[in-house]
N, C-alpha and C positions, 0 to 999 in steps of 0.2 A: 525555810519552808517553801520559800518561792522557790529557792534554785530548786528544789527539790520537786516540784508540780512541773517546771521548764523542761525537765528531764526527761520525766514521766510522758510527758506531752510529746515532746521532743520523738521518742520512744514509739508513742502511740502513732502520731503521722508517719514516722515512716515502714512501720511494718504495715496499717495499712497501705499505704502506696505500692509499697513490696509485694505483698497477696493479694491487693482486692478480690484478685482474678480465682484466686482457690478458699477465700474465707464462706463459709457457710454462712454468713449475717455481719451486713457493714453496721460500726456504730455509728456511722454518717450517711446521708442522703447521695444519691446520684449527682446531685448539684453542685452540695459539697465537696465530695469525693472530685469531680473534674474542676473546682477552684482548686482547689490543695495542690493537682496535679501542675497547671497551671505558674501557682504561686511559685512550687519546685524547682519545675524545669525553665517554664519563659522568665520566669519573672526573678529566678535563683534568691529568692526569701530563706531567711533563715528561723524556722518553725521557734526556735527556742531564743529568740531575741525578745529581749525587758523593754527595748527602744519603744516611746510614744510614737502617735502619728506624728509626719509634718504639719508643721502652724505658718499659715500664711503668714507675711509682714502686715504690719497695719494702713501698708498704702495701696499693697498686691489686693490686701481683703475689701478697701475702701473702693477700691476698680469693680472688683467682683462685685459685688453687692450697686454699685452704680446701673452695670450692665443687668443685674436681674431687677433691677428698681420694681417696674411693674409687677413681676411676678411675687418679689418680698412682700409691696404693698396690699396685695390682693391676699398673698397668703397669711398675711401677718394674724387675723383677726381668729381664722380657722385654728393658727398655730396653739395662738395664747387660751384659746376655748378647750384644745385637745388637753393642751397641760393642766388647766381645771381639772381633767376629769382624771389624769393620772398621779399628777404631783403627792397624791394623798397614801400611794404606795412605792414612794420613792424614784420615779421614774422623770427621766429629763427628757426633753423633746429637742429634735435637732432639724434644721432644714438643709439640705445640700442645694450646689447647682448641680449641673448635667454634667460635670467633672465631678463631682463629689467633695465639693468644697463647702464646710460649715457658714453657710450665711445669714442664719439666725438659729436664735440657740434659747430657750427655756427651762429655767432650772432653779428652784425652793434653795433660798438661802442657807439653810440646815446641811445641803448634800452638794454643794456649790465646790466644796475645797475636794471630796472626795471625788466630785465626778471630773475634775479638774486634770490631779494625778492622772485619772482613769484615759484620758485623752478626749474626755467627752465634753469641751468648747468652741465657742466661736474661733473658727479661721484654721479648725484643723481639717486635714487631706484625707480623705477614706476609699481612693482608688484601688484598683486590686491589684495594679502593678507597684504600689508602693506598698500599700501592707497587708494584702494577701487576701483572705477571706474573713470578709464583714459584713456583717447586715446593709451599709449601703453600697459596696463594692457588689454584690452580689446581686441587688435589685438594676445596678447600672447592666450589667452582663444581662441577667435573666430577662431585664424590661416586667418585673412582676412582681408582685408582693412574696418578702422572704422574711423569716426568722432565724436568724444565725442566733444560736443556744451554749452560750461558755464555751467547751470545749470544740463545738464547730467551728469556732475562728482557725485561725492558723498559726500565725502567733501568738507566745506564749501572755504575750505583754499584754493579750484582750480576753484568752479566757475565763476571766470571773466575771464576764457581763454578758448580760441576756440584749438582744437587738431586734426589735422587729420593723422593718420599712417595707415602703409602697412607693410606687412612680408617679409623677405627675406629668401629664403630657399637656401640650398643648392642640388647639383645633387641627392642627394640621399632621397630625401623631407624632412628633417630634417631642423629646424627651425635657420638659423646664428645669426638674430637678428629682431629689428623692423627698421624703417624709421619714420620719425613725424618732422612733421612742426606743429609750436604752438605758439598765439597772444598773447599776454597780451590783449588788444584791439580788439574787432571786431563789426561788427553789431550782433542785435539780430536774425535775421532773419538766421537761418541753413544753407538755399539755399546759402548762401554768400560765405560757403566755398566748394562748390560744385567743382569748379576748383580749387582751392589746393588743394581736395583731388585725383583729376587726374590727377595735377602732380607729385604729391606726389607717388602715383601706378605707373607712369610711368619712376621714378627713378627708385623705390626698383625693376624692373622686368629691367631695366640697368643693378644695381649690382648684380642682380643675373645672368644675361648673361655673361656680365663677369666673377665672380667669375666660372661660369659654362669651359669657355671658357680658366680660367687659370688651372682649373683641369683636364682637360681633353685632356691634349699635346700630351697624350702619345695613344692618340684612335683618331680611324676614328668621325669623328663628322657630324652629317647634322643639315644645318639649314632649316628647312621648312614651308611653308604657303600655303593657299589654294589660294592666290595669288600672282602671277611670282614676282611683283612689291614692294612686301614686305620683299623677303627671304633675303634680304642683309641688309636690315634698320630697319627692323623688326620681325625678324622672329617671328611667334607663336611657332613654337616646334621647341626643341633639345634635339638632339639622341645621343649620344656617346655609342662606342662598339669596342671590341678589334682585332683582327685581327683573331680570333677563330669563331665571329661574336657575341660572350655574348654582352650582353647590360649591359653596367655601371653605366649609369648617365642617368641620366630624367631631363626637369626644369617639371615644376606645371605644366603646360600647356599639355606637352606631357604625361606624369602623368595621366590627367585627359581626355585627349582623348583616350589613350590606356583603362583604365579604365571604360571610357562607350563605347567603339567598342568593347571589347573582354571582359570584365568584372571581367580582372586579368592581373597583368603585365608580360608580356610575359620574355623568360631567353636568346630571341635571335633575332638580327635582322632579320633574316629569317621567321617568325612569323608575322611578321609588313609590310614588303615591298615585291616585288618581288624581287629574286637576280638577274636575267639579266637585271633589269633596274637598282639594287644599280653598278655592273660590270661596266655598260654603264655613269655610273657618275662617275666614279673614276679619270674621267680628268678635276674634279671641275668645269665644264661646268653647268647652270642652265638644269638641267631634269625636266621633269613627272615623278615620281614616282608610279607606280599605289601598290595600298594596297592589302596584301593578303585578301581575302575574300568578294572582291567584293565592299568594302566603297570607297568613293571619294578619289580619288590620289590627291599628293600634290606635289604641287613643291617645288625643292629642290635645294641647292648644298654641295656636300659632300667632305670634308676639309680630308687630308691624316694624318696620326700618326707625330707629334712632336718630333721626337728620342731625348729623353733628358735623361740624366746618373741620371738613379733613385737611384742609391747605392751612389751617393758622399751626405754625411754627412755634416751638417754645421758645418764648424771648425774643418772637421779632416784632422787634420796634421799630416803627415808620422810619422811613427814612428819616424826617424834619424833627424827628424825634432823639437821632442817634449822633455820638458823638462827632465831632466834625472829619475829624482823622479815619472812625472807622465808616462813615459812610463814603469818603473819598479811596479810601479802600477800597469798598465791595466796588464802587464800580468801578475800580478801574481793575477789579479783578475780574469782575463779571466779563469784562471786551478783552483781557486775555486767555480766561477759559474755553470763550466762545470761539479764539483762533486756535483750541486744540493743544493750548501752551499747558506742562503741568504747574501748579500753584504750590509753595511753599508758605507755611500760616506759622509764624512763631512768637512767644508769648509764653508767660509766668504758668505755670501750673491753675488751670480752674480760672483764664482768664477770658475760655469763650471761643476758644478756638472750632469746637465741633458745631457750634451754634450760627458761627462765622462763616464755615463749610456748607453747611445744611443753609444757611440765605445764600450763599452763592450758587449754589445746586437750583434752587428754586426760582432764582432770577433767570438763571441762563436757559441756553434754547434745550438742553438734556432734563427738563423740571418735571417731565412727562413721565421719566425712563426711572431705574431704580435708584436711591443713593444708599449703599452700603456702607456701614461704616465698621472700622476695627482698631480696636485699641491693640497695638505691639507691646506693651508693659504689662498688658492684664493678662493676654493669654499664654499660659506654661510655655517652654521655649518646644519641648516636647510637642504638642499639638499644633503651633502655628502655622505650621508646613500646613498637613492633612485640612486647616481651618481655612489659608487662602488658596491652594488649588484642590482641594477635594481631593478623591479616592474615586475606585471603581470596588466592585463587592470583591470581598477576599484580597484585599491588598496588604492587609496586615492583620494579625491576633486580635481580636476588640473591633475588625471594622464592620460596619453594618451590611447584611447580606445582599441591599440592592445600592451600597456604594452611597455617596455622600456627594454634590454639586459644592464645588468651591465658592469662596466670596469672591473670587475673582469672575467668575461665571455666573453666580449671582448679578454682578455690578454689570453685568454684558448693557451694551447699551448708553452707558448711566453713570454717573459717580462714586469711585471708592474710593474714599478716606483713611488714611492710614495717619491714625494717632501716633505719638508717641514713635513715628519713623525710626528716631536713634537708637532707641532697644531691641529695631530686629536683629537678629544673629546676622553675621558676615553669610553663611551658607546659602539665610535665605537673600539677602539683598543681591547677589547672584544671579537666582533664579527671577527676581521680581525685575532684574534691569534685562534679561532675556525675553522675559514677557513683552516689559515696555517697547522692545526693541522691535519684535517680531510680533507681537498681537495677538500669540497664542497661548494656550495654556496646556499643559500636559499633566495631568491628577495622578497621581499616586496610583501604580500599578497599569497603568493605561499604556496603552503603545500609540495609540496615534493622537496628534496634538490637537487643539480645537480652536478656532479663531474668535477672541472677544474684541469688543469695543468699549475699551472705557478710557475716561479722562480719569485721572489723580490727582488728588489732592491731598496734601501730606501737612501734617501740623507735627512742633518736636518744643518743647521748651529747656532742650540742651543746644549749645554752641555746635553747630552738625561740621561748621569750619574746625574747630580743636578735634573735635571727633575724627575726621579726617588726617588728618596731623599725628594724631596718636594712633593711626592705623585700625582705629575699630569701626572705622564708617567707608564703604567702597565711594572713592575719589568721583569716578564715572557715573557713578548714579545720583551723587551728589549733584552737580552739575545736570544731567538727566532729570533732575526731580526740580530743580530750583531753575526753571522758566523764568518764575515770577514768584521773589519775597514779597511777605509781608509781616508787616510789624504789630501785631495787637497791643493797645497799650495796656497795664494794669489797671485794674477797676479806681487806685487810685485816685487816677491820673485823671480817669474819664469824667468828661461836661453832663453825660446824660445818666448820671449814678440815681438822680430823684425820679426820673422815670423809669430807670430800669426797678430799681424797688418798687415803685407801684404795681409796676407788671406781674412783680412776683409775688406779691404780697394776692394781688386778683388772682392768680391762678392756685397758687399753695389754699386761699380760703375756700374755694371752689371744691377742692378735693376733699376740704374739711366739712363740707357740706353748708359753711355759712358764710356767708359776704362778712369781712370784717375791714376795719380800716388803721390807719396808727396815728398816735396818739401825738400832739408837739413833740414830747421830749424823746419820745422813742424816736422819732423820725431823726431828730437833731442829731441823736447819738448815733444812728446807724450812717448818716451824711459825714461826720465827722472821724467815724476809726478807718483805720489807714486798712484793712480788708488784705494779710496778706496769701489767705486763702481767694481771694481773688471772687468772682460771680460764683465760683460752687460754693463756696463758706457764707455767703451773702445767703444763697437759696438755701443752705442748712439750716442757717439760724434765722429766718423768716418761716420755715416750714415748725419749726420747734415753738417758735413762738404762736403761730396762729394756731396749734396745737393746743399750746397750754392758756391760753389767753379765757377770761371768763370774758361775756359778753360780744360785743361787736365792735370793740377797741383794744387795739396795742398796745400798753401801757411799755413806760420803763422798765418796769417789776418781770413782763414777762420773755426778755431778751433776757441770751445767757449771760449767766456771773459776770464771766469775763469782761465783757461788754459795760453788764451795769455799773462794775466797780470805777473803772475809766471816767463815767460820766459821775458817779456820784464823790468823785474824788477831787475833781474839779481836774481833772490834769487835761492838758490839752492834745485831742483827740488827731488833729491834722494840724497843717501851717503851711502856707506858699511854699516854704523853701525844702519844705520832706519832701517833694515831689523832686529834687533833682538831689537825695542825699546821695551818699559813697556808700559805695556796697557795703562796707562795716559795718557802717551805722543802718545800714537796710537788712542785716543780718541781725544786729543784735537787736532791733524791732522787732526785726521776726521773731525770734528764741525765746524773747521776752513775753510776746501776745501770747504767744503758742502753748507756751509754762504758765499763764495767769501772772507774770511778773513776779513771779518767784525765781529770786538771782543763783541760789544753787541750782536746781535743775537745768533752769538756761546757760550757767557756764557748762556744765557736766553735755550740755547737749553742742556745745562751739568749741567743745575741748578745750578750757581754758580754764582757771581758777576764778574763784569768788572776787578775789581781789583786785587779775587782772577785767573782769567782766565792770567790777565799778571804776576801776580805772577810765577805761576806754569809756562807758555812758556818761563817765562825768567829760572826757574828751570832747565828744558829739554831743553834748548838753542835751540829753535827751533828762528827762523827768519822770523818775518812778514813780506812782501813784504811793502816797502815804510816804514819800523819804523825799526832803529837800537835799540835794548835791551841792 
């Protein structure tokens, strides 16, 4: 029955494609019809392919979702309320980034396995050069709320689902992610999802008031509408501006109103309102606002500045605070930055490296200037390019019509961080030691090159020396980049492991809205596991716990299993001498915490048997919770 709807399908795309141009009536939209075309020719999809989307890995999707932190956070609450309202007619709710990657995902345990099949989970891809025409592939293109309806897809493997999404942008119009609700199940009929897709718009323009709302603490903010009765529960525009009166942030709305009243975006609220009526609202009292040059005033109320400590850093602990090792680190990183030397930061996976960067950035004399940072593991190999040197408009299929400012040119001035160095493609380490060399940048499709100033600083938790050796890392840049190593140690290892928990512990409760603290035993257990996740598994399971915690205490009870079971098992948690074990034995630790000390899964993950995995733990005298060796 499938192959036979494949067919059909199959059949249906390409005679429309064949006649658009002489059929008396599309059964597709204009929108549609030019994705289709698209999918076709650029992108050479095959209409009648069964194949699901791509699924992130779980370490690609754990980067993504790191990188939209904020935005996840903010959107989270919005997400899990929309699903409330649809879950009750079988609809799941998905979140994208601005690539179109599932980075959070909502869906009723009953329709979990179907929507599963369907390609509708977390960490799956829904760009339009990967599979053609979709509800979020389509909002990425259009920038606007779409409903792609069964047969509107383009592959055959999506049409029995209904999809409807919206954009979420941020203050500055720039695109955070999509929004999509999406059926396995629905009528034929289009009209059907005409309400899910208005409330589907009327979330993402939630998270984006929000997110508008957490950015902008630190500015005068107005919320306004052209009616009194809406500026509190609905506002159409918001304004943010700083006490100079520049304008900061925009949502779409005001964006596009300032855009057709003045026909360019103004650089000051004095431009937009009069100032003896903005004066006369500064006591957040509902105003008139009347508009410069004579268009309809709007009502408004204007919110005063946020004063929040923009310079405190996550996780910087005082110097007399920090381990011995890494505070003799930073400075003596800080006095070779400051000669212009690039920095080399390496270190375990999640041991602090971006953390390490960002205090050095802030110590040295560039702390003024921007510090950009980029993970080379998290971004597609596809996009990295267009991500550190930009575009100019029209440089490729997809690019934005006024062109795109690289991170490289972003960082003009100021600090850029390149995580995860080892995983750039050879192509681009290339172009990145021609930069370094000459101090210019050339963006994608540009003919003349542009001069930046930045310092580098490169972190990589692979061997960048074997990398070399095995020919997948350029020799020259290698050297080019490593000025000046550094060695981060594991969280292990580190003296200042009870302050750095505290630290976290204060800022995770803060988020949670309530000062909490931890409790003896909790604190004992979290001092004593060996952490091979490193400071980010540490801030996971401090974030999960202040979470789940009742009261204003950490108890044991509320760290993960994992964890609890270690300490209630009695097994010993650390020992002097784990600190200098053999990598073996630091492997099968790891394999072991990772599995909850379940011996099949951990051999099946060290490629090894059950047998030879107790062999070898009884070798290293290591001690599994509930089994004496």
């Amino acid at each position: 029955m499938l192959c036979a709807q494949s067919k059909a399908h199959v059949d249906c795309v390409s005679r429309v494609l064949r006649n658009a141009e002489h059929l008396p009536q599309l059964p597709v939209s204009d929108l549609i019809l030019d994705s289709w075309r698209r999918s076709m020719e650029q992108h050479h999809l095959d209409p009648g392919s069964l194949q699901g989307p791509r699924i992130l890995s779980q370490n690609v999707l754990q980067e993504c979702r790191e990188r939209s932190e904020l935005f996840l956070r903010i959107a989270s609450e919005e997400v899990a309320r929309l699903h409330g309202r649809v879950r009750d007619a079988d609809y799941c709710v998905l979140l994208t980034d601005a690539q179109g990657q599932t980075i959070d995902y909502r869906v009723e345990s009953t329709i979990r396995n179907d929507c599963r099949k369907a390609g509708l989970y977390l960490g799956t891809c829904w760009s339009e050069g990967e599979e053609g025409t979709c509800g979020v592939a389509a909002v990425l293109t259009a920038r606007a709320p779409v409903t792609v309806h069964k047969r509107d897809h383009f592959r055959a493997a999506f049409i029995g689902l209904t999809c409807s999404a919206a954009p979420v942008f941020d203050p500055q119009g720039e695109l955070l992610g999509v929004l999509d609700v999406s059926a396995v199940r629905s009528p034929d009929e289009r009209r059907s999802q005409h309400l899910i897709r208005q409330m589907v718009v009327q979330s993402a323009r939630e998270i984006e008031q929000a997110f508008f709302m957490s950015s902008a603490q630190g500015f005068w903010v107005l919320r306004a509408h052209h009616s009194p009765g809406y500026v509190d529960s609905q506002p159409d525009y918001l304004l943010a501006w700083d006490d100079d009166g520049r304008l900061h942030a925009l949502n779409p709305a005001a964006r596009q109103w300032l855009l057709q009243g003045l026909g360019r975006l103004p650089e000051h609220i004095g431009q937009v309102f009069e100032q003896q009526s903005l004066h006369r609202a500064r006591d957040e009292s509902l105003c008139l606002l009347p508009c410069v040059g004579g268009r309809q005033a709007l009502h408004g109320r204007l919110s005063a500045p946020r004063r929040v400590n923009r310079n405190r850093q996550r996780l910087a602990l005082a110097p007399a605070e920090l381990d011995p090792r890494l505070a003799e680190s930073l400075r003596l990183a800080v006095r070779v930055k400051d000669r212009n030397l690039p920095v080399l930061i390496q270190g375990e996976t999640g041991s602090g490296k971006e953390v390490f960067a960002r205090q050095l950035h802030q110590a040295s004399q560039r702390r003024e200037r921007p510090f950009v940072a980029v993970n080379c593991a998290a971004i597609p190999e596809s996009l990295i390019e267009s991500e550190l040197f930009g575009y100019v408009a029209g440089a490729f299929t997809g690019a934005s019509n006024k062109g795109m400012q690289g991170l490289l040119q972003q960082a003009d001035g100021g600090t850029l961080f390149l995580d995860e160095i080892g995983d750039m493609p050879l192509a681009l380490q290339t172009r990145l030691l021609r930069v370094l060399s000459e101090g210019e940048v050339a963006p994608l499709g540009a003919s003349q090159r542009k001069a930046v100033d930045i310092q580098v600083v490169c972190a990589s938790h692979r061997d960048l020396e074997q990398l070399v050796t095995a020919g997948e890392f350029r020799e020259d840049l290698y050297f080019r980049l490593g000025g000046a190593r550094f060695q981060l140690p594991p969280l292990r290892e580190r003296s200042d492991r009870l302050a750095l928990i505290q630290r976290i512990v204060q800022e995770e409760s803060q988020l949670c809205g309530a000062p909490v603290q931890l409790g003896s035993a909790a604190l004992e257990c979290l001092l004593g596991y060996r952490w091979p996740g490193n400071v980010r598994q540490l801030r996971h399971v401090l974030r999960y716990a202040c979470a789940v915690c009742e009261g204003d205490l950490i108890q044991l009870r509320d760290l993960p299993e994992q964890l609890q079971g270690l300490a209630v098992d009695g097994t010993p948690l650390d020992s002097p001498t784990e600190s200098h074990a053999s990598p073996e034995r630091q492997a099968l630790l790891d394999a072991l915490v990772r599995h909850r000390w379940k011996p099949l899964p951990a051999a099946k993950a060290l490629g090894i048997s059950r047998a030879t995995l107790y062999r070898r733990v009884h070798q290293h005298g290591i001690e599994m919770p509930g089994r004496r060796l």
